[in-house]
PDB file as gemmi writes it, atoms N, CA and C in Angstrom:
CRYST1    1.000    1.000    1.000  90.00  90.00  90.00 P 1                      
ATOM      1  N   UNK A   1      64.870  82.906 129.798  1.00  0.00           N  
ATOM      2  CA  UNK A   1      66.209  82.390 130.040  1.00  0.00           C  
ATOM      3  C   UNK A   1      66.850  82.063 128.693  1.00  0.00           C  
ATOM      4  N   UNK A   2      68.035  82.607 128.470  1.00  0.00           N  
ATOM      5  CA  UNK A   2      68.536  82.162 127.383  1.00  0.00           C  
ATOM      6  C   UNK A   2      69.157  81.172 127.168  1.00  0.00           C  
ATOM      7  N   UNK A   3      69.467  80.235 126.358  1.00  0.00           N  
ATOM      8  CA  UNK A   3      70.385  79.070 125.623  1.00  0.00           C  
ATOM      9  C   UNK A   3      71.321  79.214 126.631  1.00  0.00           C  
ATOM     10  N   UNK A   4      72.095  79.798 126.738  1.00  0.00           N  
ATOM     11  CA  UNK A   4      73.766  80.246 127.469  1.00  0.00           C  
ATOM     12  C   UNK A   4      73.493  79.445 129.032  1.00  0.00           C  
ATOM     13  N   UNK A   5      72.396  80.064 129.909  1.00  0.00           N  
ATOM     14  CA  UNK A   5      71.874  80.014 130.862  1.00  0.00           C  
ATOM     15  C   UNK A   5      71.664  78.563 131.058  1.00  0.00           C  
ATOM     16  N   UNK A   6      70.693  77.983 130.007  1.00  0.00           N  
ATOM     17  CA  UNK A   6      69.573  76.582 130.510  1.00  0.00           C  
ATOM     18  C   UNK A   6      71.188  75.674 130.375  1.00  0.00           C  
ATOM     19  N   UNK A   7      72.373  75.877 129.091  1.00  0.00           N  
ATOM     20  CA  UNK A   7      73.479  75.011 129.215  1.00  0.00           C  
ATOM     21  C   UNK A   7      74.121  75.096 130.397  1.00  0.00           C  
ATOM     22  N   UNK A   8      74.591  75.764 130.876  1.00  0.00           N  
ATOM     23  CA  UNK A   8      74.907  75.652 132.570  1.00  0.00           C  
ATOM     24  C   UNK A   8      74.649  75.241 133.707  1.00  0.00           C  
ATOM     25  N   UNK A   9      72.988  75.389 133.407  1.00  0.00           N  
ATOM     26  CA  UNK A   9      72.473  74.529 134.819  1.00  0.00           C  
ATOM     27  C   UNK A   9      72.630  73.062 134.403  1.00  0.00           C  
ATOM     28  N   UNK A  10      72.541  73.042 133.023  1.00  0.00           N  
ATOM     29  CA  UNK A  10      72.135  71.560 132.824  1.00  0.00           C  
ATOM     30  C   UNK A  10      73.758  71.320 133.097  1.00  0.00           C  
ATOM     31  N   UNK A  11      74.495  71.505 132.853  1.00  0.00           N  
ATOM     32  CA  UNK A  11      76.000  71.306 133.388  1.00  0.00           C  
ATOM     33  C   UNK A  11      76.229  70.780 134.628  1.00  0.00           C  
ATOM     34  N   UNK A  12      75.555  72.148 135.871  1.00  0.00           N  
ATOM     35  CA  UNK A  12      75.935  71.573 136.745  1.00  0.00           C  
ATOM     36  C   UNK A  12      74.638  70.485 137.318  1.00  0.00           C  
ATOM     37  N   UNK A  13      74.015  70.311 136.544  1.00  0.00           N  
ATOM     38  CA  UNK A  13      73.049  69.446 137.788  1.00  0.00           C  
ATOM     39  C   UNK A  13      72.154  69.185 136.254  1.00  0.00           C  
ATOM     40  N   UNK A  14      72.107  67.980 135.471  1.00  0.00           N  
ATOM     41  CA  UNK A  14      72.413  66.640 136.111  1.00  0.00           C  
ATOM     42  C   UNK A  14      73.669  65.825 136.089  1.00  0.00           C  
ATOM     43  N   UNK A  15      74.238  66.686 134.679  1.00  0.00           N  
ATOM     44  CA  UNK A  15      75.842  66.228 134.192  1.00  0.00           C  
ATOM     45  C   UNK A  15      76.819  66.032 135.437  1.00  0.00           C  
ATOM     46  N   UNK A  16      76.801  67.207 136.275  1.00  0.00           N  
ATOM     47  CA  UNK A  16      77.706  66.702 137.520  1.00  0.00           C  
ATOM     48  C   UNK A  16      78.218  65.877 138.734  1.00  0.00           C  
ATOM     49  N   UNK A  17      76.565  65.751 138.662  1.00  0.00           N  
ATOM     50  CA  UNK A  17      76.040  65.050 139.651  1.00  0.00           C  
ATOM     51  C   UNK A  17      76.442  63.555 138.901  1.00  0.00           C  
ATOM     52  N   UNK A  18      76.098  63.570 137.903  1.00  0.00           N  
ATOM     53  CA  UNK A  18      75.604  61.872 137.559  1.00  0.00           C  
ATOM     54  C   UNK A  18      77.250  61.394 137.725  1.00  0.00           C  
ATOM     55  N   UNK A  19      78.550  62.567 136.773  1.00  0.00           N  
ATOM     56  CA  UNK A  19      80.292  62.119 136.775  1.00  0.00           C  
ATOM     57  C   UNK A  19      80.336  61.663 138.839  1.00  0.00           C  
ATOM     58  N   UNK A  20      80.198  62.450 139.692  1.00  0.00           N  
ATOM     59  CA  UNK A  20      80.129  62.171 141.064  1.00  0.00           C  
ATOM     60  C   UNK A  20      79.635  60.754 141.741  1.00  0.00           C  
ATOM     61  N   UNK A  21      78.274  60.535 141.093  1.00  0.00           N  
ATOM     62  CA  UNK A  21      78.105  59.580 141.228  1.00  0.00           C  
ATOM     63  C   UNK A  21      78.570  58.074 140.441  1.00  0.00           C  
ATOM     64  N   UNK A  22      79.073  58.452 139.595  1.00  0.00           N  
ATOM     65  CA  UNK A  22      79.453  56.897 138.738  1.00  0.00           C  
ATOM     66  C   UNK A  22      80.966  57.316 139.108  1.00  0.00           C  
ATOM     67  N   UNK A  23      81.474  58.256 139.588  1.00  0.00           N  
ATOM     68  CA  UNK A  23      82.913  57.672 139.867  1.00  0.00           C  
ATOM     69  C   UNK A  23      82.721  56.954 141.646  1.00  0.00           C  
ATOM     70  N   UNK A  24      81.660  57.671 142.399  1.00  0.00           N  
ATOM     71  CA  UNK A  24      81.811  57.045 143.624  1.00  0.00           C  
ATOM     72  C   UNK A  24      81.232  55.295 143.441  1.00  0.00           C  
ATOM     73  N   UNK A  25      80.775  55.217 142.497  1.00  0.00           N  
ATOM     74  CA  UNK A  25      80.181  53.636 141.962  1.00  0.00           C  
ATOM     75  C   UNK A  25      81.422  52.679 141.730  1.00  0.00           C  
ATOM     76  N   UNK A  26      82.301  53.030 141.124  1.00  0.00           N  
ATOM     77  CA  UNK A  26      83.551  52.689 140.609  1.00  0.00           C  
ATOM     78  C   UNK A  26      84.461  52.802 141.757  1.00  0.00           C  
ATOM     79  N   UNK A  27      84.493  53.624 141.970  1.00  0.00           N  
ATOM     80  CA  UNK A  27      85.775  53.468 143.635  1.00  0.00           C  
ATOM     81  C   UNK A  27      84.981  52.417 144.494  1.00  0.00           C  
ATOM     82  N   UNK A  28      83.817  52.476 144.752  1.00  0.00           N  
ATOM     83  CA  UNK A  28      83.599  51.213 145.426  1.00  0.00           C  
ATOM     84  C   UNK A  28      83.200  49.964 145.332  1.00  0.00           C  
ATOM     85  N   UNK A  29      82.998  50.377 143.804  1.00  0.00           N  
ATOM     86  CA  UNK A  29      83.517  48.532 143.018  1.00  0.00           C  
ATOM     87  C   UNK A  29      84.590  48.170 142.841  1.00  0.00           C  
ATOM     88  N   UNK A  30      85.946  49.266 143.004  1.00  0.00           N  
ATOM     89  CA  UNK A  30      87.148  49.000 142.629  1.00  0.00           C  
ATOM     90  C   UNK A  30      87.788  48.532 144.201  1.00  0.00           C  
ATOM     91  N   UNK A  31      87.210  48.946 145.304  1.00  0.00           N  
ATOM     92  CA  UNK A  31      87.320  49.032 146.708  1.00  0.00           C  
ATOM     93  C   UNK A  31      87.040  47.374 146.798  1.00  0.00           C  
ATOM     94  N   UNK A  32      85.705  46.647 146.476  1.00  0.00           N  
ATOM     95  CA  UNK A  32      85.199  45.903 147.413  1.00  0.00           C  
ATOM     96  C   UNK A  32      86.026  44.480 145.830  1.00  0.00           C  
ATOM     97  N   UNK A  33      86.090  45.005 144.608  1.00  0.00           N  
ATOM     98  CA  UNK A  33      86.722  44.250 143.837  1.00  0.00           C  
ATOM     99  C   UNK A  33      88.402  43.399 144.538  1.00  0.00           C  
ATOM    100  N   UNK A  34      88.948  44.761 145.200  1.00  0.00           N  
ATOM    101  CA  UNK A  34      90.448  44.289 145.560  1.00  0.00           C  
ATOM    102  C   UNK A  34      90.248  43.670 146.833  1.00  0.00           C  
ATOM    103  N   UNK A  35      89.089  44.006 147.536  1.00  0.00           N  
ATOM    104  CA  UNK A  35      88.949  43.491 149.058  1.00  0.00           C  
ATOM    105  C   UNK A  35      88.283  41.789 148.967  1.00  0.00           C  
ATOM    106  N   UNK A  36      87.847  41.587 148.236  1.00  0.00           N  
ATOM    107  CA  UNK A  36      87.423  40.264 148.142  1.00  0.00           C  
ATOM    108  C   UNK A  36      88.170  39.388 146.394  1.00  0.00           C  
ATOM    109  N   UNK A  37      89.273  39.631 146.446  1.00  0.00           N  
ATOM    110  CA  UNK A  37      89.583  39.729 144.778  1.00  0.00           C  
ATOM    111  C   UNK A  37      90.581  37.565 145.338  1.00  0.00           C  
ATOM    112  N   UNK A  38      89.623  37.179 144.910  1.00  0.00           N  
ATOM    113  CA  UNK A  38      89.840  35.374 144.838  1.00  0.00           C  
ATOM    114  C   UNK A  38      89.211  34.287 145.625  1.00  0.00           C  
ATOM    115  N   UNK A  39      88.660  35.115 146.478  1.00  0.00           N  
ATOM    116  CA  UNK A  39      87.183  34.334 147.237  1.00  0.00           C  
ATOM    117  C   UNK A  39      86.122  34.766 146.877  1.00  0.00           C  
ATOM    118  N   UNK A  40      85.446  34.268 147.749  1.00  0.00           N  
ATOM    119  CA  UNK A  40      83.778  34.181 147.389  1.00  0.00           C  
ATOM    120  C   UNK A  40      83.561  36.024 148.752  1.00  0.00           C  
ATOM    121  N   UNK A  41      82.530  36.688 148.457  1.00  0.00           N  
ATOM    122  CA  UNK A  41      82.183  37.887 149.388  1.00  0.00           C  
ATOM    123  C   UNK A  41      81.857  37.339 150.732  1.00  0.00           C  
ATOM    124  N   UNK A  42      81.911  37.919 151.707  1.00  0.00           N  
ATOM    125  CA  UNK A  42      81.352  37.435 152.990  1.00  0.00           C  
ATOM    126  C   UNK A  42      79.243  37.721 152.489  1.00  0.00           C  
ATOM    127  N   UNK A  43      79.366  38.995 152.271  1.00  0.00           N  
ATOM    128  CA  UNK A  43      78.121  39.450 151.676  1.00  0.00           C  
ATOM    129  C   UNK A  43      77.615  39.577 150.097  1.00  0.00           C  
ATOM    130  N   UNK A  44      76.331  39.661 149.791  1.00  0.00           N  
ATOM    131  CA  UNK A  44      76.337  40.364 148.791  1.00  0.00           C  
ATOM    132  C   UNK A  44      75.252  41.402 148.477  1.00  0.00           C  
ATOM    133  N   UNK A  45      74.638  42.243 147.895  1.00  0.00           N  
ATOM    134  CA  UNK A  45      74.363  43.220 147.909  1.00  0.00           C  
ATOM    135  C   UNK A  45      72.848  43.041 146.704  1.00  0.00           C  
ATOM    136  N   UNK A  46      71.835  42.825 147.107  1.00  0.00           N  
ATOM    137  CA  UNK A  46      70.992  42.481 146.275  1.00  0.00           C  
ATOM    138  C   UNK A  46      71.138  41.493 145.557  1.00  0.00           C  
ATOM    139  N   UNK A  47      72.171  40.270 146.155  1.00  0.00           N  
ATOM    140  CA  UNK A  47      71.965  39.225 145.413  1.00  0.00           C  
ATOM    141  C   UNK A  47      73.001  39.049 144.927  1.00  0.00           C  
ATOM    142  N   UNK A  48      73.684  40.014 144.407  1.00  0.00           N  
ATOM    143  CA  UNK A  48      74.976  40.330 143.617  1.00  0.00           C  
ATOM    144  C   UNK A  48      76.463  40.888 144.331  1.00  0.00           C  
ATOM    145  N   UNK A  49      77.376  40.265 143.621  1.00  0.00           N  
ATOM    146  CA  UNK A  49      78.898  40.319 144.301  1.00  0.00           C  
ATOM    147  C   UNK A  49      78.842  41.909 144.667  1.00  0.00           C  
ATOM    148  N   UNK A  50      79.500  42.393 145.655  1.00  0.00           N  
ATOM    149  CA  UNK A  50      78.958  43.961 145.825  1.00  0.00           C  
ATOM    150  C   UNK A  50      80.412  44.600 144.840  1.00  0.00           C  
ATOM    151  N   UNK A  51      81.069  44.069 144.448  1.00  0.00           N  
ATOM    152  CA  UNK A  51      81.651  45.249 143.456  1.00  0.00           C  
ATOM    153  C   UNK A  51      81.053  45.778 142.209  1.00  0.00           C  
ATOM    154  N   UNK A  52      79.916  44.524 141.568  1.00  0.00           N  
ATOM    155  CA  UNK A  52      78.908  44.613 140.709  1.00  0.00           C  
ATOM    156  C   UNK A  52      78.226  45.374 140.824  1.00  0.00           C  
ATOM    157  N   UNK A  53      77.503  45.334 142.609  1.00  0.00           N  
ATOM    158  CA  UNK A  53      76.781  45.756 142.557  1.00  0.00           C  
ATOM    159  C   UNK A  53      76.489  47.443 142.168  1.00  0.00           C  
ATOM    160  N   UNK A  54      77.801  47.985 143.314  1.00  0.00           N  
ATOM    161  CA  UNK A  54      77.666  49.543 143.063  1.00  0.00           C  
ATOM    162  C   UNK A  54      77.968  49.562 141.660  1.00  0.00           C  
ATOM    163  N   UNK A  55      78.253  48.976 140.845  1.00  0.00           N  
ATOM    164  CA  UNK A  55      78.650  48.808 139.557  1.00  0.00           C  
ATOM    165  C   UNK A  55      77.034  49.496 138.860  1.00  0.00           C  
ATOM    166  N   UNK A  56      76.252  48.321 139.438  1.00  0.00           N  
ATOM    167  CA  UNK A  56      74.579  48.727 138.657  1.00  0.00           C  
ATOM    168  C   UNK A  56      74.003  49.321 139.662  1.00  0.00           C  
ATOM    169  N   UNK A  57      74.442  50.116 141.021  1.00  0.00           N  
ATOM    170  CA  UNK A  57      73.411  51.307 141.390  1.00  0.00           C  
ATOM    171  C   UNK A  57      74.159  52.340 141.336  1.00  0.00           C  
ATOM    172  N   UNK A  58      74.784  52.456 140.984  1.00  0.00           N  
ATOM    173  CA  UNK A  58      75.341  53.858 140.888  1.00  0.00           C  
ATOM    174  C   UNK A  58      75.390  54.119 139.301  1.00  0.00           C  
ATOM    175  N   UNK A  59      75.749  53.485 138.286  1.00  0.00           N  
ATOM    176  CA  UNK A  59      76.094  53.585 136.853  1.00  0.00           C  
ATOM    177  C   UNK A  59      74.768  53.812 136.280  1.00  0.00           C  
ATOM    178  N   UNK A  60      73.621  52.454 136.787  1.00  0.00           N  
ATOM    179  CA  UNK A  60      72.756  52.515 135.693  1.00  0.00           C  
ATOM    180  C   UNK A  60      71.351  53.006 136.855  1.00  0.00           C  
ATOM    181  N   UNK A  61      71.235  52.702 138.083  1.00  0.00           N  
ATOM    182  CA  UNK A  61      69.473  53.088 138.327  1.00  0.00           C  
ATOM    183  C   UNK A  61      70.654  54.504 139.148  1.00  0.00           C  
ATOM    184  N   UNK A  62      71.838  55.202 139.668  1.00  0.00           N  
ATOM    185  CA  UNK A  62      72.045  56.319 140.032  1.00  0.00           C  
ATOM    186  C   UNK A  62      71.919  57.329 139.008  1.00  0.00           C  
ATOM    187  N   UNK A  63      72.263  57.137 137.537  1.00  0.00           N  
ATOM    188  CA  UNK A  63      72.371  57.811 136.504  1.00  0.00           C  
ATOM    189  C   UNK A  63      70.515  58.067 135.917  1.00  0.00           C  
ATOM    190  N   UNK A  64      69.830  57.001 136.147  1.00  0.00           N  
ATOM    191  CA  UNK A  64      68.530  57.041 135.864  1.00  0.00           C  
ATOM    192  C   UNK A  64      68.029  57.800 136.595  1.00  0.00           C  
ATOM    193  N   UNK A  65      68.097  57.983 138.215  1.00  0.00           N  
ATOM    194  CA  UNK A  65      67.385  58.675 139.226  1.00  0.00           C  
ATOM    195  C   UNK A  65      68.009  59.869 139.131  1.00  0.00           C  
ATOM    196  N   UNK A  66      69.209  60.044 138.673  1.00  0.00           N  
ATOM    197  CA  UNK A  66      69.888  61.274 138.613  1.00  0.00           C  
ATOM    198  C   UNK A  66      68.986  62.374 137.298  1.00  0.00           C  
ATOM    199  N   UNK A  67      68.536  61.520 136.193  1.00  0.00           N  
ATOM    200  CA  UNK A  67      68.525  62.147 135.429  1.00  0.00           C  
ATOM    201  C   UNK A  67      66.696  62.637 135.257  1.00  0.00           C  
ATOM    202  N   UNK A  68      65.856  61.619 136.049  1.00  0.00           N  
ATOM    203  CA  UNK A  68      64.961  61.839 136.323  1.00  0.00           C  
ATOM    204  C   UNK A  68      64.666  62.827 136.884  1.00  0.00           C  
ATOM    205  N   UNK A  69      65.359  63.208 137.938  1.00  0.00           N  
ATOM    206  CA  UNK A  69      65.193  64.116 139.323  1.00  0.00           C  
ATOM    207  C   UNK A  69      65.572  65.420 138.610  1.00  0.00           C  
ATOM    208  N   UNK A  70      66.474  65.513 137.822  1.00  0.00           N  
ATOM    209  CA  UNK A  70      67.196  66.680 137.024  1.00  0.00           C  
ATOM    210  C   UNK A  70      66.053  67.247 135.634  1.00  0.00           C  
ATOM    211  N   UNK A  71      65.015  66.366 135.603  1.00  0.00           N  
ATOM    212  CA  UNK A  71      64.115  66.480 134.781  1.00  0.00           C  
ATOM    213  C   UNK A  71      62.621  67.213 135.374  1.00  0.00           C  
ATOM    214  N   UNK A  72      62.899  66.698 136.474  1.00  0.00           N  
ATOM    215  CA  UNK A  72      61.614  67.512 137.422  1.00  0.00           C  
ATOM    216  C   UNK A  72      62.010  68.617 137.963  1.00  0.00           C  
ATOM    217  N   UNK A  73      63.072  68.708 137.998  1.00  0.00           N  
ATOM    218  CA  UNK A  73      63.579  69.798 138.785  1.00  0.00           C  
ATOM    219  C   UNK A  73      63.601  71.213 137.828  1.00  0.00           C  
ATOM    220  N   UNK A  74      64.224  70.728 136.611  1.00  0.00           N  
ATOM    221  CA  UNK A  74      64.541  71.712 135.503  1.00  0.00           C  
ATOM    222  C   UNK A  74      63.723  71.747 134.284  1.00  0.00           C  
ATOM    223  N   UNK A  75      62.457  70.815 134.781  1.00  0.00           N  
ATOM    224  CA  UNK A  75      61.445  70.690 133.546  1.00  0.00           C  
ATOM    225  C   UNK A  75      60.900  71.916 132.583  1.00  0.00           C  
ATOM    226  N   UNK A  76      61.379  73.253 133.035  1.00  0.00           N  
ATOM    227  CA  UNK A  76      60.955  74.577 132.498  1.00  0.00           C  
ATOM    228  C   UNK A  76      62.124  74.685 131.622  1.00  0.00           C  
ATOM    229  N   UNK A  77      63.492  74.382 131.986  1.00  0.00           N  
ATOM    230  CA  UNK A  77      64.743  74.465 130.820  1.00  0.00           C  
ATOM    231  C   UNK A  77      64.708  73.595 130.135  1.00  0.00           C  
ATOM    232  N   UNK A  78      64.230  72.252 130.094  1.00  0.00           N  
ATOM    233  CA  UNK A  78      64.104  70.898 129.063  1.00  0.00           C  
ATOM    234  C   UNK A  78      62.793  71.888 128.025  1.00  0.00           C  
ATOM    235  N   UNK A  79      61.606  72.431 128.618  1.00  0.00           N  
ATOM    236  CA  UNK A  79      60.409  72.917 127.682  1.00  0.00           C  
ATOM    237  C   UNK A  79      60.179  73.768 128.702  1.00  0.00           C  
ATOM    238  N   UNK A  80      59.959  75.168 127.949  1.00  0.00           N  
ATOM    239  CA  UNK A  80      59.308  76.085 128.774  1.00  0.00           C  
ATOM    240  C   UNK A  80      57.497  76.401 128.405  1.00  0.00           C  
ATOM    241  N   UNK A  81      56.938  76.769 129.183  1.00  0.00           N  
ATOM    242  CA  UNK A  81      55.843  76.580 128.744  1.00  0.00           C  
ATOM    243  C   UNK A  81      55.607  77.227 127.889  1.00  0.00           C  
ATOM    244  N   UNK A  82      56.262  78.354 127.451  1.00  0.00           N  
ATOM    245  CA  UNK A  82      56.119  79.378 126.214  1.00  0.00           C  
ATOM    246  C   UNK A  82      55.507  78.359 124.897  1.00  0.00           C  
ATOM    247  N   UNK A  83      57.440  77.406 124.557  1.00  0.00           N  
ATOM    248  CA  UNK A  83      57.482  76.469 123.945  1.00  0.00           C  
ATOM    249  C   UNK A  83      56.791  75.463 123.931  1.00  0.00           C  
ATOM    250  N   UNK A  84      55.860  75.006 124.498  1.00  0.00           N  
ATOM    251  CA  UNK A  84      54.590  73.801 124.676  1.00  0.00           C  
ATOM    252  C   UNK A  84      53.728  74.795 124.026  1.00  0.00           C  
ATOM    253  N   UNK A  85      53.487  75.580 124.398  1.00  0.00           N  
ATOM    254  CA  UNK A  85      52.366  76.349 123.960  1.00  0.00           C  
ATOM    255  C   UNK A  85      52.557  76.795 122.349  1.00  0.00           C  
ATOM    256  N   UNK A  86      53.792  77.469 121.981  1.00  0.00           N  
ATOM    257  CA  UNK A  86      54.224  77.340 120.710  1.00  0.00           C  
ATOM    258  C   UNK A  86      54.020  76.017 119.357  1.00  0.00           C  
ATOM    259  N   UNK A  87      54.132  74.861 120.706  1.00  0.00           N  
ATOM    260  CA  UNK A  87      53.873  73.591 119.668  1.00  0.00           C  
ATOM    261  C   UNK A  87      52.571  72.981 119.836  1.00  0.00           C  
ATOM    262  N   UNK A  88      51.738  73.279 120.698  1.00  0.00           N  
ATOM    263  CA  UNK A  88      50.376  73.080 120.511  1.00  0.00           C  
ATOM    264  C   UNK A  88      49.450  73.609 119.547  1.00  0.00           C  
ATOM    265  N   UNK A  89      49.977  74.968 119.819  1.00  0.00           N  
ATOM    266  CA  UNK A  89      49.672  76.039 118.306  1.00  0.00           C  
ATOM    267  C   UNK A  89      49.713  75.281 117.307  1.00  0.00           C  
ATOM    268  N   UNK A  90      51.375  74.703 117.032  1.00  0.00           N  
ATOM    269  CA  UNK A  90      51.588  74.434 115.847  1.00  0.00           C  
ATOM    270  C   UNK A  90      50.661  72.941 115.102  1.00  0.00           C  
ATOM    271  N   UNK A  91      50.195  72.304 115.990  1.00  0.00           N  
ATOM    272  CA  UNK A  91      50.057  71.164 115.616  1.00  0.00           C  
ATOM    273  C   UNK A  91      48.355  71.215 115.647  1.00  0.00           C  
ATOM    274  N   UNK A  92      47.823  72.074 116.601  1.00  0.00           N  
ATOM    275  CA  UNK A  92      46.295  72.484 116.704  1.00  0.00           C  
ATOM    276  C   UNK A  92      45.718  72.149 115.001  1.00  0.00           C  
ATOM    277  N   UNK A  93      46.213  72.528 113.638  1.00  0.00           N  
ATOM    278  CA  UNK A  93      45.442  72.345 113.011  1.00  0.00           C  
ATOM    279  C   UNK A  93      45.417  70.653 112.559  1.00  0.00           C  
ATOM    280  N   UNK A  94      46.824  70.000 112.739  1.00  0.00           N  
ATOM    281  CA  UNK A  94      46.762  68.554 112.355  1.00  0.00           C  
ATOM    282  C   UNK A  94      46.034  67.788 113.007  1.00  0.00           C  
ATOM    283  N   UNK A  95      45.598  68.363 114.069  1.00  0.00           N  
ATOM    284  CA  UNK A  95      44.774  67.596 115.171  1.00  0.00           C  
ATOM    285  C   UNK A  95      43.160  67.615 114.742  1.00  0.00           C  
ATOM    286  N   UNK A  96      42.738  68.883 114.790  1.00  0.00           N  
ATOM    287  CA  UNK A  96      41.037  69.511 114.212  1.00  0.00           C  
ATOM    288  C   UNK A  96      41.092  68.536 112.838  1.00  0.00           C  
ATOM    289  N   UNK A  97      41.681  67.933 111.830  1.00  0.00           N  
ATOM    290  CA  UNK A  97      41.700  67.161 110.655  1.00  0.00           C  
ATOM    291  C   UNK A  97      41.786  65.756 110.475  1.00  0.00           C  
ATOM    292  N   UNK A  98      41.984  65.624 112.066  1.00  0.00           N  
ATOM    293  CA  UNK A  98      42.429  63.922 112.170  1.00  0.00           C  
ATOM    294  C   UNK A  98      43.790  63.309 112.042  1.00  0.00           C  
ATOM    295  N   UNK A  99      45.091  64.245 111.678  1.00  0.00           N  
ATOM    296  CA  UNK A  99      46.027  64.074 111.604  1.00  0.00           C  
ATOM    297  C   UNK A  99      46.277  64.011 109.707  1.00  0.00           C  
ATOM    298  N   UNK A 100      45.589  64.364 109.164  1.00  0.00           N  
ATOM    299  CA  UNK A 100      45.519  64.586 108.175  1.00  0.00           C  
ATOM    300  C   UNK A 100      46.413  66.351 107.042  1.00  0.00           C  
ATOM    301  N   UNK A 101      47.328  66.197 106.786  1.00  0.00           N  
ATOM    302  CA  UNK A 101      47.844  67.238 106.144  1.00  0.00           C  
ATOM    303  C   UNK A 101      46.992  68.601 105.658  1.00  0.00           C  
TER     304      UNK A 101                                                      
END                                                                             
């Protein structure tokens, strides 16, 4: 697979996914921000005011799981095994020496 190729997927999936998800994070922090905007929430959402909240599941553990999942999925375009194998080669003799030059 060439360069051209692995930039595209990585485009659409995890880059796309993650803009999708942190804007749906934001519309419904911006949603539940104006819906409760000078009282206290009827609810809250792990503890936390829920405009916060989708604030930190969608921004920071949606973007984490996003990018995780996009890592297992595409773990051959992040390193192909060619390339592991290329750098095992390379490092095979620093290793047999102790890490020694």
């Amino acid at each position: 697979m060439c360069i051209r190729d692995r930039s595209r997927r990585f485009l659409v999936y995890p880059l796309l996914s993650w803009i999708a998800c942190w804007a749906a994070a934001f519309w419904l922090a911006r949603y539940h921000a104006d819906l409760f905007a000078g009282r206290a929430p009827d609810f809250t959402i792990l503890g936390l005011h829920p405009s916060f909240a989708w604030t930190v599941l969608g921004y920071w553990i949606g973007g984490v799981l996003t990018l995780t999942v996009g890592f297992v999925v595409l773990r051959d375009d992040w390193l192909t095994e060619q390339e592991w194998a290329e750098f095992k080669r390379k490092v095979a003799p620093a290793d047999e020496s102790g890490g020694e030059p």
